[in-house]
C-alpha positions, 0 to 999 in steps of 0.5 A: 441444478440452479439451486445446487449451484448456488448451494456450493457457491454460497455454502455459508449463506445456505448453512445459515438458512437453514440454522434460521429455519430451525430456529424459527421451528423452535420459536413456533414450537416452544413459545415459552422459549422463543427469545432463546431462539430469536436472538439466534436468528439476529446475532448470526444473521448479523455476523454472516452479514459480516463474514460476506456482504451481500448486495443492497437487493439481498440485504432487504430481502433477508431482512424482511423475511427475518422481521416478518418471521420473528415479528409474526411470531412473538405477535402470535404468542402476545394475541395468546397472552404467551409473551407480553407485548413489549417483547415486539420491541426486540425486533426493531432493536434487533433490526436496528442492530443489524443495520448499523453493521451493514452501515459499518460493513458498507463503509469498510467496503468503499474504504477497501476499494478506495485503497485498491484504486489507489493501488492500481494507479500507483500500479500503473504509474510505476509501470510507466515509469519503468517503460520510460527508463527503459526507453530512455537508457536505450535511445538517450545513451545509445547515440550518444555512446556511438557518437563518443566512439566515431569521434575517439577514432577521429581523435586517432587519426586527427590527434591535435584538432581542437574541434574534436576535443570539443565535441568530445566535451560537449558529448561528456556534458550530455552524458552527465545531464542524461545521468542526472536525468535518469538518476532523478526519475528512478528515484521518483520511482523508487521513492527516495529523497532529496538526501538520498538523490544528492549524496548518490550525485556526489559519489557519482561526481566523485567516481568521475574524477576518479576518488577512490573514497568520500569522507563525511563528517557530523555532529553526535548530538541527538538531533543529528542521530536521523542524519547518521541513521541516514548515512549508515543506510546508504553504506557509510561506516564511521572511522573516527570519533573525536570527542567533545570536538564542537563542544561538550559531549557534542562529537565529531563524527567521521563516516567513510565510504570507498567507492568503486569505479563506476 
C-alpha cells in the first residue's frame, strides 16, 4: 500500500526509475553502446530534478545510486578492454552537471519563497489597513455626524446663539481633518501618490465650496507629456490649446474636470 501510494503521488519520479532502470539493462547488455544510454540516465535525471526539487536527503540518495551505477559499469566494461578508461571521467562530468542544476534550481526556490513571504506581508498590511479604515469611518465620523445633528436642532430653536455657531465650525474642521486623514490612509492603501493625494484635495476642497468644475492649465512641452498623462488618468479632458502661448511650439494646455457634489 505504501509503495502505491507513493507510485500515484510521484508518477514522475516512478516514470523515471524506471526509464533509469532500462537504461542501466541497456548499458549492461550492449556494452559497446553504454554511452548512448549513459547519457540518458544523467540528461533526464537532470531535467526530472528540474521539473520537481526534491529535498537535500533524496537528492544524495539518487545521486549516489545513479554515480555508483554508471561508474560501475563503464568500470566493468574498461577491466574487459570494452571502453577505454578516460570514459570514467563522464561520470563526474556528468555529476558535476547535475550539481549545478540543483545549485540553480536551490536558488530559484529561495527566490520564489522570498517573494511569497513578501507577498504575505504586503498581504497582511493591506488587510490591516482596510480593518483601520473601516474602524475609523464607523467611530471617527459617526460621533461627529451625531453631535453635528444635536447642534443643528439646538440652532433651531436657539437661532442667534454665537456659541452654536461655533461648535458648529469647530465640528466642520474635525470633519475635514478626519477626511483628510482617511483620504491619506487609503492612499497608502492603494499606492497612489503625493500628486494623485493632492489634486483629489483640491476637488474636495472645491466641491466644498460648491464649484461645479476645476480648470488646470500646462505646458505641451514634451518634459510636461508625464504630467498630462497624469491628469487625463485622473479624468480631466483638455478644452482648449493655445498655441505657441509660452513660447514657441510650447502650448498652453487647458484640461477641465466637472465634479459633481460630494
Amino acid at each position: 500500500m505504501r509503495v502505491t501510494g507513493w507510485l500515484r503521488r510521484n508518477p514522475l519520479e516512478a516514470a523515471w526509475a524506471a526509464f533509469a532502470v532500462a537504461n542501466f539493462v541497456a548499458m549492461v547488455a550492449w556494452p559497446d553502446w553504454e554511452t548512448i544510454p549513459f547519457h540518458f540516465v544523467w540528461i533526464s535525471l537532470t531535467f526530472v530534478y528540474g521539473v520537481r526539487v526534491w529535498s537535500t536527503r533524496t537528492t544524495w540518495a539518487v545521486l549516489s545510486v545513479v554515480i555508483l551505477a554508471t561508474g560501475a559499469s563503464i568500470m566493468s566494461d574498461a577491466y574487459s578492454g570494452i571502453q577505454l578508461w578516460g570514459e570514467l571521467f563522464e561520470v563526474p562530468l556528468m555529476a558535476a552537471m547535475f550539481l549545478a542544476m540543483v545549485w540553480h534550481a536551490q536558488r530559484r526556490q529561495s527566490a520564489l519563497a522570498e517573494v511569497q513571504g513578501v507577498a504575505e506581508i504586503r498581504a497582511s498590511l493591506l488587510e490591516r489597513q482596510e480593518r483601520f479604515l473601516h474602524d475609523a469611518s464607523h467611530e471617527l465620523r459617526t460621533p461627529v455626524t451625531i453631535a453635528r445633528g444635536h447642534l443643528e436642532l439646538l440652532r433651531r430653536e436657539q437661532p442667534d446663539a454665537p456659541e452654536l455657531e461655533v461648535a458648529l465650525d469647530e465640528l466642520g474642521r474635525m470633519e475635514r481633518i478626519v477626511e483628510r486623514l482617511l483620504l491619506l490612509a487609503k492612499s497608502e492603501q492603494q499606492g497612489l501618490g503625493f500628486g494623485q493625494l493632492l489634486l483629489r484635495f483640491v476637488e474636495n476642497e472645491v466641491r466644498r465650496q460648491r464649484g461645479r468644475m476645476l480648470l488646470i492649465e500646462t505646458s505641451s512641452k514634451e518634459s510636461y507629456a508625464s504630467t498630462m498623462r497624469f491628469y487625463e488618468r485622473s479624468g480631466y479632458e483638455e478644452i482648449s490649446r493655445i498655441k505657441d502661448f509660452y513660447r514657441i511650439e510650447d502650448d498652453k494646455v487647458v484640461y477641465c474636470k466637472k465634479l459633481t457634489p460630494s
